[in-house]
C-alpha positions in Angstrom: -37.0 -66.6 -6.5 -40.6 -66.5 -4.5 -43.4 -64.2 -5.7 -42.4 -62.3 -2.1 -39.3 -61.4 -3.2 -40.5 -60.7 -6.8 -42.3 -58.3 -5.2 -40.5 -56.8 -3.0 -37.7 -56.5 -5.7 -40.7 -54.7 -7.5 -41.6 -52.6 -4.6 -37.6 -51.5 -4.2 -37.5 -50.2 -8.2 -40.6 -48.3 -7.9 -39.3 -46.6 -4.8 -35.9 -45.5 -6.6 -38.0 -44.8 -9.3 -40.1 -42.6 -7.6 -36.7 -40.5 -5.8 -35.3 -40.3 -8.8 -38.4 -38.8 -10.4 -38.9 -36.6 -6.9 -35.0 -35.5 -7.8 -35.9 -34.5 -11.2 -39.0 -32.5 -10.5 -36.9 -30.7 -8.0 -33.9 -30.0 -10.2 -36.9 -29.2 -12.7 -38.6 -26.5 -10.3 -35.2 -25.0 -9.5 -34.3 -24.3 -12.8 -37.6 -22.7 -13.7 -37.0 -20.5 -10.9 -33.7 -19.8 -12.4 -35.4 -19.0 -15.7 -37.6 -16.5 -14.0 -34.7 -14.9 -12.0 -32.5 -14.3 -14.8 -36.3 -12.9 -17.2 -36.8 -10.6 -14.5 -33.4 -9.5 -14.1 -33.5 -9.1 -18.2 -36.9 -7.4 -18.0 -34.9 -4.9 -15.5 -32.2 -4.4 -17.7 -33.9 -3.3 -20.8 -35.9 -1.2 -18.6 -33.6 0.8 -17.0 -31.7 0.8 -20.5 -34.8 2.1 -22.1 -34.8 5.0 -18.9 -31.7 5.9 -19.7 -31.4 6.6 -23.3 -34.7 8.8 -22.9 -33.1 10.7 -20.1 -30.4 10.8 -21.8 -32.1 11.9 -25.6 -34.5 14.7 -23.4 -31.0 15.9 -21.7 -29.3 16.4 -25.4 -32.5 17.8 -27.1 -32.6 21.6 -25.3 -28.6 22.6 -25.5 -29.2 21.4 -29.4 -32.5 23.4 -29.6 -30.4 26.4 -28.1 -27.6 26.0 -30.4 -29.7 25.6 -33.3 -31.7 28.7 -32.6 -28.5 30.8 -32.3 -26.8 29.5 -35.4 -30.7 30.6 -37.2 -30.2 34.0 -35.6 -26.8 34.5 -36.2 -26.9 33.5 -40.2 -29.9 35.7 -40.3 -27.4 38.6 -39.6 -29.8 39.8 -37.3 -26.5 41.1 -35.0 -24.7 42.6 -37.9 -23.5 41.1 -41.5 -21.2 38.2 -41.4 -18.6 37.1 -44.6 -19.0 34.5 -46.6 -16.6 32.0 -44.1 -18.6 33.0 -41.1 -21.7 31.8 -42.9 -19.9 28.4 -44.0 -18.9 27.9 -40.2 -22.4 28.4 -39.3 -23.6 26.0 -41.6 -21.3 23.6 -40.8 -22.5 23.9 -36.8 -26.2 23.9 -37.9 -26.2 20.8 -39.4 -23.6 19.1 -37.1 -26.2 20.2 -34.6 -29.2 19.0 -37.1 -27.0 15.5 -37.1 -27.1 14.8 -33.6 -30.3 16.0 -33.3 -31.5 13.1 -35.3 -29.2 10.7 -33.8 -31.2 11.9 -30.0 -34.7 11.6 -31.8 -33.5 8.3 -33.2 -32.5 7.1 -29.8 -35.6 8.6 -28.0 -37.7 6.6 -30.2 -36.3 3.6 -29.9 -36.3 3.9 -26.2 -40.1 4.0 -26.3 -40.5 1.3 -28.9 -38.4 -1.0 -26.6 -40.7 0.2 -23.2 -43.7 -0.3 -25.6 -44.6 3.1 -24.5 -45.0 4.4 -28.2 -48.8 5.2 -29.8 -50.0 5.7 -33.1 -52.3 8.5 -33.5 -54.0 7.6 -37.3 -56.0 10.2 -39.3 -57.4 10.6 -42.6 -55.0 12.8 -44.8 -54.3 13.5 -48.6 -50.6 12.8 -49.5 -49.8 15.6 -51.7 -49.5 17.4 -48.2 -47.1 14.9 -46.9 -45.5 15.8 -50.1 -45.1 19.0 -49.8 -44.1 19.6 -46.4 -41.1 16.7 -47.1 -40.3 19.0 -50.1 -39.8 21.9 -47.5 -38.3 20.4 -44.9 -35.6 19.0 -47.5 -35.2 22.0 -49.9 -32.1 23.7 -47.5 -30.1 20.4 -48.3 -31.1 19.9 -51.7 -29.9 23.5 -52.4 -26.2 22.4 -51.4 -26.1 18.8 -52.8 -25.4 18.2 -56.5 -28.5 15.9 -56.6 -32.5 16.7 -57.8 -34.8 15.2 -55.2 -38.4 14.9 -57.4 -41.7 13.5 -55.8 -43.6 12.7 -58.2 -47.4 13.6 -57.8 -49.5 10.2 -57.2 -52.1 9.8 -59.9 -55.8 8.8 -58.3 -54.5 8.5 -54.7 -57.4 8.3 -52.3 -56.8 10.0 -48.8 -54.9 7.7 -46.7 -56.2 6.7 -43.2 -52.9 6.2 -41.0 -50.2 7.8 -38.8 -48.7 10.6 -41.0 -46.3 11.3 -38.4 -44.3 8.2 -38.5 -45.3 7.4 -42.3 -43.2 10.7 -42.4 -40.5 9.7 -40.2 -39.6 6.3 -42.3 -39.6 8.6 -45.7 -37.8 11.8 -44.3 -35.6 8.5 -43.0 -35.0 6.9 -47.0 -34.7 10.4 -48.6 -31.9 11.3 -46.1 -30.1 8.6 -46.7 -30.4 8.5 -50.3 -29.1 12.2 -50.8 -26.0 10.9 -48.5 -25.1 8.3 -50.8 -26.2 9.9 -54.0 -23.1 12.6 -54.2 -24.8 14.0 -57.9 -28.0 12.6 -60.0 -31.7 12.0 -58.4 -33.3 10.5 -55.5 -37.3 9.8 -56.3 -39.9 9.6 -54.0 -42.9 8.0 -55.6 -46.5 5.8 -54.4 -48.9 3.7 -56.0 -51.8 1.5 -55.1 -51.5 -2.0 -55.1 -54.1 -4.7 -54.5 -55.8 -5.7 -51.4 -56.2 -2.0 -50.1 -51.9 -1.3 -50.3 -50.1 1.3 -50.9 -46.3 1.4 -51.9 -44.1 4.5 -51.3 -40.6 4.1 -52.6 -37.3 6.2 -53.1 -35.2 5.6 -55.7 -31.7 7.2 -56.2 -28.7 7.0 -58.7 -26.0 6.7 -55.4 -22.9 3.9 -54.8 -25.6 0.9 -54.1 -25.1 -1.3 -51.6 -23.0 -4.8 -51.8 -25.5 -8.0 -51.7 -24.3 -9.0 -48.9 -25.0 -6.7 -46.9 -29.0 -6.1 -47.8 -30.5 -8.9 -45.3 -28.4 -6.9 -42.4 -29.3 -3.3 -43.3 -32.4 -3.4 -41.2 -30.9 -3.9 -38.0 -29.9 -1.9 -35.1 -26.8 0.0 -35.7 -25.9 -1.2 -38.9 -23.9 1.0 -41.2 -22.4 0.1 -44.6 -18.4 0.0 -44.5 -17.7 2.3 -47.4 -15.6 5.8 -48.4 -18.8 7.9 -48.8 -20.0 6.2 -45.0 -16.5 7.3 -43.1 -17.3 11.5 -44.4 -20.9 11.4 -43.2 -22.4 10.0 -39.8 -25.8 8.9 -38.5 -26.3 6.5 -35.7 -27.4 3.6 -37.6 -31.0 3.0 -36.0 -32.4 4.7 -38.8 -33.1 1.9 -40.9 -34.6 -0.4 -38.3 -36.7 2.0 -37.3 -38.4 2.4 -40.1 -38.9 -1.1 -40.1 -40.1 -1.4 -36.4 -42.9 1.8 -37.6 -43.9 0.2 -40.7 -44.8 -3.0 -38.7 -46.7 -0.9 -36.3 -48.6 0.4 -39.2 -49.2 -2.9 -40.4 -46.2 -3.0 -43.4 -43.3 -4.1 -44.7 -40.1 -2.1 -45.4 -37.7 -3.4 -48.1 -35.0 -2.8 -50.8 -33.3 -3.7 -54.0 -29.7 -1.9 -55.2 -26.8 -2.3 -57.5 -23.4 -0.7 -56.5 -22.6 1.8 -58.6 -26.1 2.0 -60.1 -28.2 2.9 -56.7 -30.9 1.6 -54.3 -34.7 1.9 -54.2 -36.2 1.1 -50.6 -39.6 0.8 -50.1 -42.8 0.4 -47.6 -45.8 -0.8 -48.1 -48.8 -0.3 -45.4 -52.2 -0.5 -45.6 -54.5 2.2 -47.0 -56.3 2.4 -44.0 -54.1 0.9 -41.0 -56.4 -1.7 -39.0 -57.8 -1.2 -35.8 -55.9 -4.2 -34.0 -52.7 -2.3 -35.3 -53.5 1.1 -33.0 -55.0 -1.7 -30.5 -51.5 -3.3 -30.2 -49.7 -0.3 -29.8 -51.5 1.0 -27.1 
């Protein structure tokens, strides 16, 4: 063979080369813009999902205001005395009502989480208010369960400098599950400092536990334990995970530890005073 037709044999295996590289740029390009068809068509999706469940959640919330309000006035007796089963049926309504009224407030919420339409709105407070008003917003149930719910009073607490609101909303969360599953016996609300600037808030209870294998999962959308006690009582199963998605827009971590038959202690732990980058992010 000549050095002309070396290099024209050359010339010929650069040039298929070069198509077949041409060819794979192409395909290359074409699937990107695949990629960013089917992303946009996702981004749609969870939009539109995300409009739709807060439609849906501010459609539910004033029918269940209105029946709410009219079981209040009718237990008050404020229309004339009612018996002893009349009061029971009213109960029963109100907190069928109160039930799906969390499950709406559950699903609003996690609309806005998922549009990254939800804010933080951090403040200095003492926690012996937060307390309290958990205390009285929990007495009417307490009052017709078999088991004590006790906060204990935090010893040399500092004010705290975060959103109350949803600090709130992941406890009121724990202590309603807890008193569900704990059918006699204590649920315990407590918090102590812990080093670099923490604070952990935990409640205890002496309820069914929860199997091992089922901890890692209990944190995730819709996730209910499979049990006797779960089938007479109903929730909508975000509540867990979103007190995970709020304690990691404070800046913390939720977690637990249980025994069946001996209970469960969940816990969060956030920052004393929640960053500025965290309220930066949410916004």
């Amino acid at each position: 063979m000549t050095d002309a037709d070396e290099i024209q044999r050359l010339r010929a295996e650069n040039e298929a080369m070069r198509t077949e590289l041409e060819e794979t740029n192409q395909g290359v390009l074409a699937l990107y813009a695949e990629l960013d068809n089917q992303a946009e068509q996702l981004r749609e999706a969870s939009e539109l999902k995300s409009r739709f469940l807060s439609y849906m959640s501010h459609e539910f919330r004033t029918p269940l205001g209105s029946i709410l309000s009219m079981t209040r006035l009718l237990d008050d007796e404020l229309d004339g005395p009612l018996t002893v089963e009349q009061h029971k049926q009213l109960a029963f309504v109100s907190g069928a009502a109160r039930e799906l009224s969390d499950m709406v407030d559950d699903l609003l919420d996690l609309a806005k989480i998922e549009a990254g339409r939800i804010s933080i709105s951090a403040g200095w407070f003492e926690l012996m208010d937060l307390f309290s008003a958990l205390r009285g917003m929990f007495r009417p149930i307490v009052d017709n369960t078999d088991a004590d719910l006790i906060f204990e009073a935090p010893q040399g607490m500092p004010k705290l400098y975060t959103d109350d609101k949803k600090l709130a909303q992941i406890l009121r969360n724990f202590i309603s599950n807890a008193l569900k599953f704990t059918p006699r016996g204590e649920v315990r609300v407590t918090a102590q400092l812990e080093g670099d600037g923490l604070v952990r808030f935990a409640v205890s209870d002496t309820g069914i536990g929860i199997p091992a294998d089922l901890q890692h999962i209990l944190f995730e959308d819709f996730t209910q334990i499979d049990s006797p006690l779960q089938k007479r009582v109903r929730g909508s199963g975000l509540g867990l995970s979103l007190c995970r998605q709020f304690a990691h827009l404070l800046g913390g971590e939720v977690g637990l530890e249980s025994t069946p038959g001996v209970g469960s202690v969940f816990h969060v732990t956030l920052p004393r005073t929640l960053p500025a980058e965290a309220v930066d992010a949410a916004e």
